[in-house]
Backbone as numpy.savetxt, mean C-alpha at the origin, in Angstrom:
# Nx Ny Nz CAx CAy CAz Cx Cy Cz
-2.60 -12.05 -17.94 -1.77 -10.94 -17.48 -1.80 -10.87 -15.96
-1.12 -10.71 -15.42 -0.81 -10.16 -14.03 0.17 -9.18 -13.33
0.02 -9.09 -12.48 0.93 -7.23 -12.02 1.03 -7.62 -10.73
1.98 -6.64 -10.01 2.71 -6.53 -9.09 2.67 -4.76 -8.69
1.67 -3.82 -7.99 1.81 -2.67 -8.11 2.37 -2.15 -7.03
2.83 -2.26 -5.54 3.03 -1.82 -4.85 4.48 -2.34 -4.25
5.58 -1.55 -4.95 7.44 -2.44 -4.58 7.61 -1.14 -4.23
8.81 -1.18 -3.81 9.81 -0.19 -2.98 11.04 -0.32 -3.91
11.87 0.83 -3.57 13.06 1.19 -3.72 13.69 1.64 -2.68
15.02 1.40 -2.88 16.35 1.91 -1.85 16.05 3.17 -0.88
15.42 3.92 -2.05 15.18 5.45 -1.11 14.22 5.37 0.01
13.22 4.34 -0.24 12.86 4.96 1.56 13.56 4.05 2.69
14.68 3.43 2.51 15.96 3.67 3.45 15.84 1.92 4.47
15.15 1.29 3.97 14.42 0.13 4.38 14.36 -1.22 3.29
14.92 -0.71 1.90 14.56 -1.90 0.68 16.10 -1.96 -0.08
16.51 -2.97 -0.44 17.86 -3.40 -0.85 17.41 -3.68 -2.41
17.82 -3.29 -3.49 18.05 -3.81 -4.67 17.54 -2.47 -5.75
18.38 -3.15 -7.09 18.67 -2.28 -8.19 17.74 -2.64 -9.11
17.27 -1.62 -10.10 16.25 -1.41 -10.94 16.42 -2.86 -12.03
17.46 -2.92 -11.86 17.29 -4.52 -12.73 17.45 -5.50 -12.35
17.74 -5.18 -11.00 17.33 -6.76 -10.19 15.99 -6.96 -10.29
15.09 -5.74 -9.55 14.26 -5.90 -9.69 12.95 -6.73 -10.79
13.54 -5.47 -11.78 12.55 -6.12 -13.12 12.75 -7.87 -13.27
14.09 -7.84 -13.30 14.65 -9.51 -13.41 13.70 -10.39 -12.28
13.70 -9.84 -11.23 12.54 -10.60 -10.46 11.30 -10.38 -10.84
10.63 -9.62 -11.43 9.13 -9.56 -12.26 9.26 -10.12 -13.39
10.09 -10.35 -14.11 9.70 -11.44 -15.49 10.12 -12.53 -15.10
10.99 -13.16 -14.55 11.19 -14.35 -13.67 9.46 -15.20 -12.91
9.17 -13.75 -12.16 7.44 -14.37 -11.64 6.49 -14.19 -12.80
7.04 -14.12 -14.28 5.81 -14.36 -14.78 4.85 -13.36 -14.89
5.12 -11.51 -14.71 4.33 -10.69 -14.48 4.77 -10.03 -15.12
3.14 -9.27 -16.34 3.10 -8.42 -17.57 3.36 -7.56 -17.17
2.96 -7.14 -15.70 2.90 -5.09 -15.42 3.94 -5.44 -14.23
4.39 -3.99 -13.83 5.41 -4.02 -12.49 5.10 -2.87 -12.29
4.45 -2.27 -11.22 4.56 -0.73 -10.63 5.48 -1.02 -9.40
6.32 0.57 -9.45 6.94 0.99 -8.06 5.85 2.14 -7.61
6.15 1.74 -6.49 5.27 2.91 -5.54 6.08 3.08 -4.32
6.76 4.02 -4.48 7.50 3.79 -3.01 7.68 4.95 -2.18
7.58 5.35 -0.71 6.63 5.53 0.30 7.67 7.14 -0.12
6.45 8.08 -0.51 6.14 9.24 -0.95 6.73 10.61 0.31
7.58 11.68 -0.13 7.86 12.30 0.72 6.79 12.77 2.31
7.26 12.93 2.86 6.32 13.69 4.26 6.57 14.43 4.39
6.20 15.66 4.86 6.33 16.91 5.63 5.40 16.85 7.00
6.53 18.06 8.10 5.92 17.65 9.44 5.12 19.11 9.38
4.21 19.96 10.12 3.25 20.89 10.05 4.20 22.26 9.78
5.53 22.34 10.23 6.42 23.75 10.06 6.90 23.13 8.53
6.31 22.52 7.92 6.95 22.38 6.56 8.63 21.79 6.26
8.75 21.39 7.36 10.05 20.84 7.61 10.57 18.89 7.41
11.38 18.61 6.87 11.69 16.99 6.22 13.29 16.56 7.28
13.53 15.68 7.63 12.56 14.20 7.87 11.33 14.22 8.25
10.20 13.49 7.80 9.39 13.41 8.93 9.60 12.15 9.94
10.50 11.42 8.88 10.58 9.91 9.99 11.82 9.57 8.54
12.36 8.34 9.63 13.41 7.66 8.49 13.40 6.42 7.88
11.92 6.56 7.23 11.75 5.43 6.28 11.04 5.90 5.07
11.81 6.66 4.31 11.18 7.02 3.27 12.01 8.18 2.54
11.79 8.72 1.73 12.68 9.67 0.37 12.16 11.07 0.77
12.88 12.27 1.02 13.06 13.43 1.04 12.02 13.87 -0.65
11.43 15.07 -0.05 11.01 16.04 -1.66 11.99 16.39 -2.22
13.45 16.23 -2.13 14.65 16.58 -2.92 14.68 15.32 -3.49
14.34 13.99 -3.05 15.08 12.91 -4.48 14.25 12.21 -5.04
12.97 13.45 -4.96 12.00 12.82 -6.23 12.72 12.61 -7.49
13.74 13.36 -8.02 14.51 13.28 -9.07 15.16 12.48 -9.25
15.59 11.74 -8.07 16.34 10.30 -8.23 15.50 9.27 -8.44
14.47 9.56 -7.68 13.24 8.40 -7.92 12.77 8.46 -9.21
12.41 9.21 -10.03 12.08 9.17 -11.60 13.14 8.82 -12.28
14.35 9.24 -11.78 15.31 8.34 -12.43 15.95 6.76 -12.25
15.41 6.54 -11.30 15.17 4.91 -11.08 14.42 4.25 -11.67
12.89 5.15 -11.51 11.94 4.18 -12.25 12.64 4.89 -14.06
13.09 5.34 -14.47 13.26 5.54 -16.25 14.58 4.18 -16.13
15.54 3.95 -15.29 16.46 2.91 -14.81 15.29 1.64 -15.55
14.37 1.71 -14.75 14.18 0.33 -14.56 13.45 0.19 -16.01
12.50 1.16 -16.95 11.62 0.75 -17.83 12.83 0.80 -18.76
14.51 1.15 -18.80 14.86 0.98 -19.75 15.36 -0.56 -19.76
15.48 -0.89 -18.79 16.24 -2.28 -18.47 14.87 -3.19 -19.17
13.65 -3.04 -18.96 12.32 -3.87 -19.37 12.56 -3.55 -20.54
12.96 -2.32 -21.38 12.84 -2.77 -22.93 13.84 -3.35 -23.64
14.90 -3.68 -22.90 15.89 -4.68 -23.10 15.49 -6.15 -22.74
14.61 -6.27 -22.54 14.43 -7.85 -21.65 13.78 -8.51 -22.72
13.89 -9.70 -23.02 13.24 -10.45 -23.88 11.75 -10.91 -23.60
11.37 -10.56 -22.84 9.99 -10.87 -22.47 9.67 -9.19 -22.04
7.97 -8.83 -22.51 7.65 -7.88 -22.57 7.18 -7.19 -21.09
7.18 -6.39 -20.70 6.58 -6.20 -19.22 6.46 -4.30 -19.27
5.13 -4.42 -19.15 5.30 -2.79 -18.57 5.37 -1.99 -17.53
6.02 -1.07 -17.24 6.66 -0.29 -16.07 5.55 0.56 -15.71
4.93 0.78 -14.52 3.85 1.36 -14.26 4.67 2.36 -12.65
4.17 3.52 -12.72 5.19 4.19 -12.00 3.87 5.10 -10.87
3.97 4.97 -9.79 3.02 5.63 -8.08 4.06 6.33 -7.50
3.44 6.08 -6.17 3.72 6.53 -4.93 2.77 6.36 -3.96
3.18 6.00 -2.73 2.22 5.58 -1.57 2.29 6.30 -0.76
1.93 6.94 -0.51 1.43 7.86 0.28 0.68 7.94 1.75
1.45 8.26 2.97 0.85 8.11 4.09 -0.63 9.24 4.15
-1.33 8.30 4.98 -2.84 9.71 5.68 -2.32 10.17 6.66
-2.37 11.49 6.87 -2.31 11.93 8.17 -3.30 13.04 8.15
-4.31 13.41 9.41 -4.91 14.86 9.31 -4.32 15.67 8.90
-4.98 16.40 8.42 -5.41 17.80 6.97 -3.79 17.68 5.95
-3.69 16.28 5.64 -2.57 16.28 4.63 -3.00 16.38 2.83
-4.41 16.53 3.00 -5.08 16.74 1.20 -4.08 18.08 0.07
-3.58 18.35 0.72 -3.06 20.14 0.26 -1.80 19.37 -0.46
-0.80 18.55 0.65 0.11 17.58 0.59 0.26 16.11 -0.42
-1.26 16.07 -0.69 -1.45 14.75 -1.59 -1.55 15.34 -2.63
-2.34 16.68 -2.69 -2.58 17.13 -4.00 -1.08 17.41 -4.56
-0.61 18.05 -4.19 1.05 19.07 -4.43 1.72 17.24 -5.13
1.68 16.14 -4.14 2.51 14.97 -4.95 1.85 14.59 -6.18
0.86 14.92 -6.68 -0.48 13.92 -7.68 0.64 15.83 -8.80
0.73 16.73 -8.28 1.29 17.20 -9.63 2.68 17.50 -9.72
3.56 16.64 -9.01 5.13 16.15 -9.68 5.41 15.27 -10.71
4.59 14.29 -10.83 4.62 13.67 -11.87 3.97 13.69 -12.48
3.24 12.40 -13.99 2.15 12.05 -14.75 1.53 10.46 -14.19
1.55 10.27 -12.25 1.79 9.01 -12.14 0.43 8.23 -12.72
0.73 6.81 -12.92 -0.09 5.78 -13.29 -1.26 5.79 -11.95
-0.71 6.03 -10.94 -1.53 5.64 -9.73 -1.21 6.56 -8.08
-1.61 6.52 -7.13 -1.58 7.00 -5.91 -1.69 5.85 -4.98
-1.15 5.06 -4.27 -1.79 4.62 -3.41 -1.88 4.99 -2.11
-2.66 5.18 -1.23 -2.86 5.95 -0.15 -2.61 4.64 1.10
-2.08 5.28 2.21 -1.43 3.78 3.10 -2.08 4.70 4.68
-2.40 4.12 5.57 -2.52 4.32 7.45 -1.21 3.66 7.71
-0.36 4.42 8.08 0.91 4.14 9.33 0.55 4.69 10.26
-0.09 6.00 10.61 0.41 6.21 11.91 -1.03 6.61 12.55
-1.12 6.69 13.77 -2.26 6.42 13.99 -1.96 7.94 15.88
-3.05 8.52 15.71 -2.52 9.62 16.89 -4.27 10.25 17.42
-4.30 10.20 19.32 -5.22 10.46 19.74 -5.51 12.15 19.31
-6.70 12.64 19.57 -6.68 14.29 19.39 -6.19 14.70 20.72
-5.77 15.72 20.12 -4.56 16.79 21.47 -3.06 16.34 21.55
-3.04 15.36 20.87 -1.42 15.21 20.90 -0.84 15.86 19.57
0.83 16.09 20.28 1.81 16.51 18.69 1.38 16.11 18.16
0.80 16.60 16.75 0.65 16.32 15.31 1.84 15.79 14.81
2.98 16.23 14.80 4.50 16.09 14.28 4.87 14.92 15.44
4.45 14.16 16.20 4.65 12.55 16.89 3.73 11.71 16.72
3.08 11.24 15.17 2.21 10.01 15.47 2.86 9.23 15.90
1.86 7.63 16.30 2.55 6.53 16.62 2.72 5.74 15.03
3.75 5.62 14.48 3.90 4.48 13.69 3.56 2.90 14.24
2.82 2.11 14.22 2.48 1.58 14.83 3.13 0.16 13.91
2.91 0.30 13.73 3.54 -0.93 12.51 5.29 -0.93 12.45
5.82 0.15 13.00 7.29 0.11 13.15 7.54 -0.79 14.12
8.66 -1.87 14.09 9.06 -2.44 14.97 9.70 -2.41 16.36
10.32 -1.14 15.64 10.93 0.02 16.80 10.29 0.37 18.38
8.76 -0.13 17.75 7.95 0.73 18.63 7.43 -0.84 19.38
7.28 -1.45 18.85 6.73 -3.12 19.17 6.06 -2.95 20.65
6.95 -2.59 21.60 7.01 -2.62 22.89 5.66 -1.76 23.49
5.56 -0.76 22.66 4.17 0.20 22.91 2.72 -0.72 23.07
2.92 -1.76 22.25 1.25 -2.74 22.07 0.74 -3.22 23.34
1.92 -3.65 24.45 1.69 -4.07 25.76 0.41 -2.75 26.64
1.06 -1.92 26.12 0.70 -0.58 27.13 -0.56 0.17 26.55
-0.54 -0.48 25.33 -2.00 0.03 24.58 -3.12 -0.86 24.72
-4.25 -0.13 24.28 -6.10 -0.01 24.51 -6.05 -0.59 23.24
-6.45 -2.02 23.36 -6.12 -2.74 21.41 -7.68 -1.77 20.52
-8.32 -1.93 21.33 -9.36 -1.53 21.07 -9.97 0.14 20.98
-9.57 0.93 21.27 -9.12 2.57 21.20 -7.96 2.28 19.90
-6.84 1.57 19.85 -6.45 1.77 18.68 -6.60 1.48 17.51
-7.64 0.09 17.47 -8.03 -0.61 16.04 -8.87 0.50 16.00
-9.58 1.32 16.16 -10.91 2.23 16.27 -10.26 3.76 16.18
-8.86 4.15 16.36 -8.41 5.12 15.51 -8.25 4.75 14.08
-7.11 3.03 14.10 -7.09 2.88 13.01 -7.90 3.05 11.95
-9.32 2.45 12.40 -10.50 2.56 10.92 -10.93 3.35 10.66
-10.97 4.83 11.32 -11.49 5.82 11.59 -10.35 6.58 10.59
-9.12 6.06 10.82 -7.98 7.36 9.93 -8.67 6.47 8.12
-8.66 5.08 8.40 -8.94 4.39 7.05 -10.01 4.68 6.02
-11.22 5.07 7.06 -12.50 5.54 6.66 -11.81 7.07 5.55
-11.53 7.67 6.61 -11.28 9.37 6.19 -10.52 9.08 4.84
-9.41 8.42 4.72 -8.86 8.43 3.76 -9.82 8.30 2.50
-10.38 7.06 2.62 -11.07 6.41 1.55 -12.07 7.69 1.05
-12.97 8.22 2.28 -13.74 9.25 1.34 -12.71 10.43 1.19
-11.64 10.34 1.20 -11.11 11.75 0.82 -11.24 11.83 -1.07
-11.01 10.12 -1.56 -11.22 10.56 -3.10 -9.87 10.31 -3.62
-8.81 10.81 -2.30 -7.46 11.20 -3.38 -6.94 10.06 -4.21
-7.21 8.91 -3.33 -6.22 7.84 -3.93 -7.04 6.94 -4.76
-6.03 6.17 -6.13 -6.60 5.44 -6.72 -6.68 3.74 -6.24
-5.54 3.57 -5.57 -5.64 1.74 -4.87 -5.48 2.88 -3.10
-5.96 1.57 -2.17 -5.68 1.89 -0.56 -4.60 0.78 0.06
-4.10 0.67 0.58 -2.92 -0.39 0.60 -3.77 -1.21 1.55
-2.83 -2.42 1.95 -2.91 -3.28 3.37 -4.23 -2.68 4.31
-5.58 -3.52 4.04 -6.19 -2.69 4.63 -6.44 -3.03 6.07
-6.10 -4.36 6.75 -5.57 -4.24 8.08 -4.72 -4.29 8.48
-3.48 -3.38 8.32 -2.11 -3.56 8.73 -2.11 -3.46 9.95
-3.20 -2.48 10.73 -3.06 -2.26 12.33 -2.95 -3.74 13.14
-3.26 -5.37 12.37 -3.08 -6.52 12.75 -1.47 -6.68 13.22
-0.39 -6.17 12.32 0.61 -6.56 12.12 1.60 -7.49 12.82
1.24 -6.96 14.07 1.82 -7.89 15.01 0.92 -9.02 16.23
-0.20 -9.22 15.78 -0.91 -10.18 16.22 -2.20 -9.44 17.31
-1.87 -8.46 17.49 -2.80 -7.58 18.04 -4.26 -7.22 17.70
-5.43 -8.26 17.74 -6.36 -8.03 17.75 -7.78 -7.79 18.84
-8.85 -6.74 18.60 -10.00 -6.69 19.41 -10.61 -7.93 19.27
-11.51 -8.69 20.72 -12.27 -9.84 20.87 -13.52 -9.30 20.16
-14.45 -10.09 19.23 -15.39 -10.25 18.46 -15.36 -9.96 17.38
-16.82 -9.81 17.01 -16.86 -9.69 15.45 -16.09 -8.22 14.93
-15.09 -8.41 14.34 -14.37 -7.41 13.48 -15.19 -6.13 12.34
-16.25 -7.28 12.28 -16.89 -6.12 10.84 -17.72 -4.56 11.72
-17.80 -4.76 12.88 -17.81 -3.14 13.30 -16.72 -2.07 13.17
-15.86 -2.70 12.64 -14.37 -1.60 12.42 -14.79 -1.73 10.86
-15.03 -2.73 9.93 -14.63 -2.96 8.69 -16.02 -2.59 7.66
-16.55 -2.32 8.41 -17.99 -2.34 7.27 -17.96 -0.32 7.41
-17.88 0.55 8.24 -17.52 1.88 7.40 -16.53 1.90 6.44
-15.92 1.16 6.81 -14.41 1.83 6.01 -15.08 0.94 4.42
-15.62 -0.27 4.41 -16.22 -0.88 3.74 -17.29 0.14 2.62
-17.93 1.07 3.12 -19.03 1.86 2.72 -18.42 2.93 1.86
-17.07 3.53 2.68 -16.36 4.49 2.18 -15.60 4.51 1.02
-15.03 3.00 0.80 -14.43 2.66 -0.19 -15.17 2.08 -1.77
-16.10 1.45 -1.00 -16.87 1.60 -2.08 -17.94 2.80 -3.13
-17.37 4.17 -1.90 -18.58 4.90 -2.80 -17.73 6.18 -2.74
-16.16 5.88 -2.63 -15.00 6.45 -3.26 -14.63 5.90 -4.30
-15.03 4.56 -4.69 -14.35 3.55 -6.05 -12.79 3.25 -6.47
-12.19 3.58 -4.88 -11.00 2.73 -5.41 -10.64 1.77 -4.96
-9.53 1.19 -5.50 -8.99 -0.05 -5.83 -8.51 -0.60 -4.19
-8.59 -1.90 -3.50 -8.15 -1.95 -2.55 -6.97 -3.37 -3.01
-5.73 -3.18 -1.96 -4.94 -4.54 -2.33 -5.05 -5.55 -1.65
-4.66 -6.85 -1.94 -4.47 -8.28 -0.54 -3.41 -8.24 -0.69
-2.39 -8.03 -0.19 -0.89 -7.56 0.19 -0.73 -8.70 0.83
0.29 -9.59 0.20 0.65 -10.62 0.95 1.78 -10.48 1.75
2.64 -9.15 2.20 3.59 -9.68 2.80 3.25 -9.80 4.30
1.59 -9.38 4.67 1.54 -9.91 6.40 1.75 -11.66 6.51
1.95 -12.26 5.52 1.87 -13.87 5.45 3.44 -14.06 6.11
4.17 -13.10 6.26 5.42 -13.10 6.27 5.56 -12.23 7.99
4.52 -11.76 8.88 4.55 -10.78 9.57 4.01 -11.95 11.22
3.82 -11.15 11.83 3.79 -11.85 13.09 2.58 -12.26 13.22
1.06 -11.55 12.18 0.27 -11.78 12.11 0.02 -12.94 10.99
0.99 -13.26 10.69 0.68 -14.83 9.42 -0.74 -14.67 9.30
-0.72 -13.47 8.02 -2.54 -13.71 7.46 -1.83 -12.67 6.21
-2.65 -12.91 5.37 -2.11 -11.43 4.01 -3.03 -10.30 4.62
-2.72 -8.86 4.09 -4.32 -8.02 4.76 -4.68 -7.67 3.05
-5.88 -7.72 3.33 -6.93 -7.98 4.94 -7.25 -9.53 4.61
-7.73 -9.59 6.05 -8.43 -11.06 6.25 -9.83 -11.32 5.39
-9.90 -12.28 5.41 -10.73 -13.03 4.34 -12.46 -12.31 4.89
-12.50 -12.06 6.12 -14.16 -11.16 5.85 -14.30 -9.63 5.51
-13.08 -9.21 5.39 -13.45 -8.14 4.79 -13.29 -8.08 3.13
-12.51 -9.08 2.90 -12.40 -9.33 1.49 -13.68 -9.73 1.28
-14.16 -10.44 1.72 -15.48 -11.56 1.45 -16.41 -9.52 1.06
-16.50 -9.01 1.88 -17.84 -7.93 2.24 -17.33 -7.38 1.01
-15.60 -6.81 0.91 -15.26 -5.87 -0.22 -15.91 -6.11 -1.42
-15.90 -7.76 -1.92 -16.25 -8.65 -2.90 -17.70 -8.21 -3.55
-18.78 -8.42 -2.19 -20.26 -7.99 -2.41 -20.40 -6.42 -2.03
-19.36 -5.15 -2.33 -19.57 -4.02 -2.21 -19.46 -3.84 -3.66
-18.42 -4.86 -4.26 -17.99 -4.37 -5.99 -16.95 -3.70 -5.95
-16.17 -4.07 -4.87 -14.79 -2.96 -4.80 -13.58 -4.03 -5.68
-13.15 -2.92 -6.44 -12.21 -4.00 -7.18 -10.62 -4.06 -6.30
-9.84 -5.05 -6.99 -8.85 -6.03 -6.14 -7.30 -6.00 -7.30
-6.45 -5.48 -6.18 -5.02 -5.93 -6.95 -4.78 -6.62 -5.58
-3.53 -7.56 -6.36 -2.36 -8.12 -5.67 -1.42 -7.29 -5.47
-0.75 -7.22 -4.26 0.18 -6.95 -4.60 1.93 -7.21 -3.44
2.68 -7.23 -3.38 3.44 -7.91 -2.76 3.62 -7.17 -1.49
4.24 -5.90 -1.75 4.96 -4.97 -0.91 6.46 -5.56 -0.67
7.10 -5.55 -2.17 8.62 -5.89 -2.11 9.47 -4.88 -1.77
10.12 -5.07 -0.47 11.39 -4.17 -0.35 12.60 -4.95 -0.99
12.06 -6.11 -1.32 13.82 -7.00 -2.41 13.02 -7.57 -3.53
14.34 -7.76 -4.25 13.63 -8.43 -5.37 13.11 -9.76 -5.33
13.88 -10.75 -3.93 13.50 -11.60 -4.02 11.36 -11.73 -3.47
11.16 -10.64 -3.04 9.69 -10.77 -2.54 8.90 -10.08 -3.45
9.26 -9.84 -4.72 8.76 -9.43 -6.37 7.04 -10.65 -5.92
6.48 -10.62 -6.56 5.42 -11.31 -6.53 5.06 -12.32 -5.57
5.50 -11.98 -4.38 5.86 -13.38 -3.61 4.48 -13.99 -3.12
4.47 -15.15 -2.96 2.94 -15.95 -2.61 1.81 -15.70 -3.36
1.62 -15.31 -4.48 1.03 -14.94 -5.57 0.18 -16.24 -5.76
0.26 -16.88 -5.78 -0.69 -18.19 -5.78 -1.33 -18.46 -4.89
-1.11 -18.17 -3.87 -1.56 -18.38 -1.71 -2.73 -17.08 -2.16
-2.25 -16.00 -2.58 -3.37 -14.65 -2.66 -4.50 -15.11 -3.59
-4.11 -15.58 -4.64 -4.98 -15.45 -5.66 -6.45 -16.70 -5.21
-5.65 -17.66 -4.73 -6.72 -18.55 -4.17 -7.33 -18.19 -2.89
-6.75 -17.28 -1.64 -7.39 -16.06 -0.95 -8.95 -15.68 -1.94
-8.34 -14.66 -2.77 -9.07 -14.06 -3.16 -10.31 -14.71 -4.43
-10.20 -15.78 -4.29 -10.80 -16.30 -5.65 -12.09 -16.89 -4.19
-11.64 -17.40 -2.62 -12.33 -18.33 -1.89 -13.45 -16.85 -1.59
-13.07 -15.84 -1.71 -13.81 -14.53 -1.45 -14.54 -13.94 -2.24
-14.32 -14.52 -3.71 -15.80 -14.33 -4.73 -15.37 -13.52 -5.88
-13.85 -13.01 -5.14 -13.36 -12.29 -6.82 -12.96 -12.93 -7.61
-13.55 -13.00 -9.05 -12.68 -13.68 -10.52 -11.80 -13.05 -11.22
-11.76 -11.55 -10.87 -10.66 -10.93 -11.99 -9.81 -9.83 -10.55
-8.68 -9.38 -11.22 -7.81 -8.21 -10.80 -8.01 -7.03 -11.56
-7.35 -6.11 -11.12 -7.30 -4.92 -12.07 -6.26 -4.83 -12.47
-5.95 -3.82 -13.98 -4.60 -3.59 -13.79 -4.98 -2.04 -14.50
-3.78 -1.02 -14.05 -4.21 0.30 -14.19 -2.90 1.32 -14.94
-2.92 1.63 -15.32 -2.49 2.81 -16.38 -2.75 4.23 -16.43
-2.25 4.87 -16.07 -3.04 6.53 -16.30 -4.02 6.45 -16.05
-4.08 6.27 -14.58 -5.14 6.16 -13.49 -6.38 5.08 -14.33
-6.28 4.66 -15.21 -7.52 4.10 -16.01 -7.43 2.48 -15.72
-8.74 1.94 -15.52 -8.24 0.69 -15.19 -9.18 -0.18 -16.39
-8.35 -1.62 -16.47 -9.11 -2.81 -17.30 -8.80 -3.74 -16.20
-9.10 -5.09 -16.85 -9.60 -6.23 -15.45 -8.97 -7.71 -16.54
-8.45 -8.58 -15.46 -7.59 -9.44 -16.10 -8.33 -10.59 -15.18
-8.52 -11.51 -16.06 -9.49 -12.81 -14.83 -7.95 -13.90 -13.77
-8.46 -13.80 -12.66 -7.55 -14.48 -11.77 -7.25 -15.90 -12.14
């Protein structure tokens, strides 16, 4: 068995394709489970939406459940069996727990995954993080402290992880994205967030689409996988498809990643409950 838990849809305003393209690209790769998780409303501190324009308004959660019921009806039409596993990913931002809780009771979801986009010193607008990972912004990395920001980054990553809320954590060095790394050993950023996650117990992913990013590596890199491995933190794949054509993509490149790092099995999860499928 294998899965695919972390795809996108149209609505957060960034991913091209229809609920049966989609699926058609998950039984095509050969994959029993398919979760959508796709990037979960925001609110800015006056309770007010946009917060940014990559992602779905709290008004079309209703469209979004009706996409994903789109897509599990199209899977029980398909001649090969596959089950529809239905999230949401969810940005961290300070004191947003009130905000995670309120999304965990709109639906009955299978999962939460909790994601770091934006990353912001204390004393600044709350309602202006830096998305840092937006391309938009690219130009900001010149003018930044790589090192003040990998060190917000792990610091927002840490918090998340012991917050509890989420059941997988996405891309866990995305702050790499564009080739931007601190000189030396890395595991002083990676071994709290390392501690936190393991004694929160959730699920972390190797997200292959940084293989595709300016940083040509999947996240995270192979020593924090290696440490995750000997913490006992368990491991999905997962793509981060905004098309159908990037449905499971490099799925073989990850799995041998993750197999050179000591893991033998994946998870796969259901009503928050997980079993384990050998790689």
């Amino acid at each position: 068995m294998s899965a695919d838990y972390h795809t996108h849809t149209p609505l957060c305003l960034h991913a091209q394709g229809t609920p049966a393209e989609f699926i058609n690209a998950a039984i095509a790769a050969g994959l029993t489970e398919y979760g959508i998780s796709d990037h979960a409303p925001l609110q800015k501190q006056d309770n007010s939406e946009p917060f940014d324009d990559w992602r779905m308004l709290s008004t079309q959660i209703p469209e979004y459940l009706q996409w994903i019921t789109d897509a599990k009806k199209h899977a029980a039409k398909a001649n090969h069996p596959i089950n529809i596993r239905c999230g949401l990913e969810c940005d961290w931002l300070p004191n947003c727990q009130p905000w995670i809780n309120h999304l965990r009771t709109l639906h009955p979801w299978d999962y939460l995954i909790g994601s770091v986009h934006y990353i912001s010193e204390k004393n600044t607008d709350p309602n202006t993080p830096w998305d840092f990972d937006n391309p938009l912004w690219l130009g900001k990395w010149a003018e930044t402290d790589i090192n003040q920001a990998w060190s917000l980054y792990w610091q927002a990553y840490t918090d998340m992880a012991d917050s509890g809320l989420f059941d997988i954590l996405a891309h866990p060095d995305l702050i790499k994205k564009f080739g931007y790394k601190p000189d030396g050993d890395l595991a002083r950023y990676y071994e709290p967030a390392i501690d936190a996650i393991a004694t929160s117990g959730a699920i972390i992913e190797l997200n292959t689409a940084g293989l595709h990013k300016p940083c040509a590596e999947a996240y995270p890199d192979t020593a924090f996988l290696e440490l995750a491995r000997h913490a006992g933190i368990d491991l999905i794949i997962s793509s981060d498809a905004h098309h159908p054509s990037e449905v499971a993509r490099d799925r073989e490149i990850a799995t041998k990643i993750a197999k050179a790092a000591g893991y033998t099995h994946t998870t796969l999860i259901n009503q928050r409950q997980r079993t384990y499928t050998k790689l």
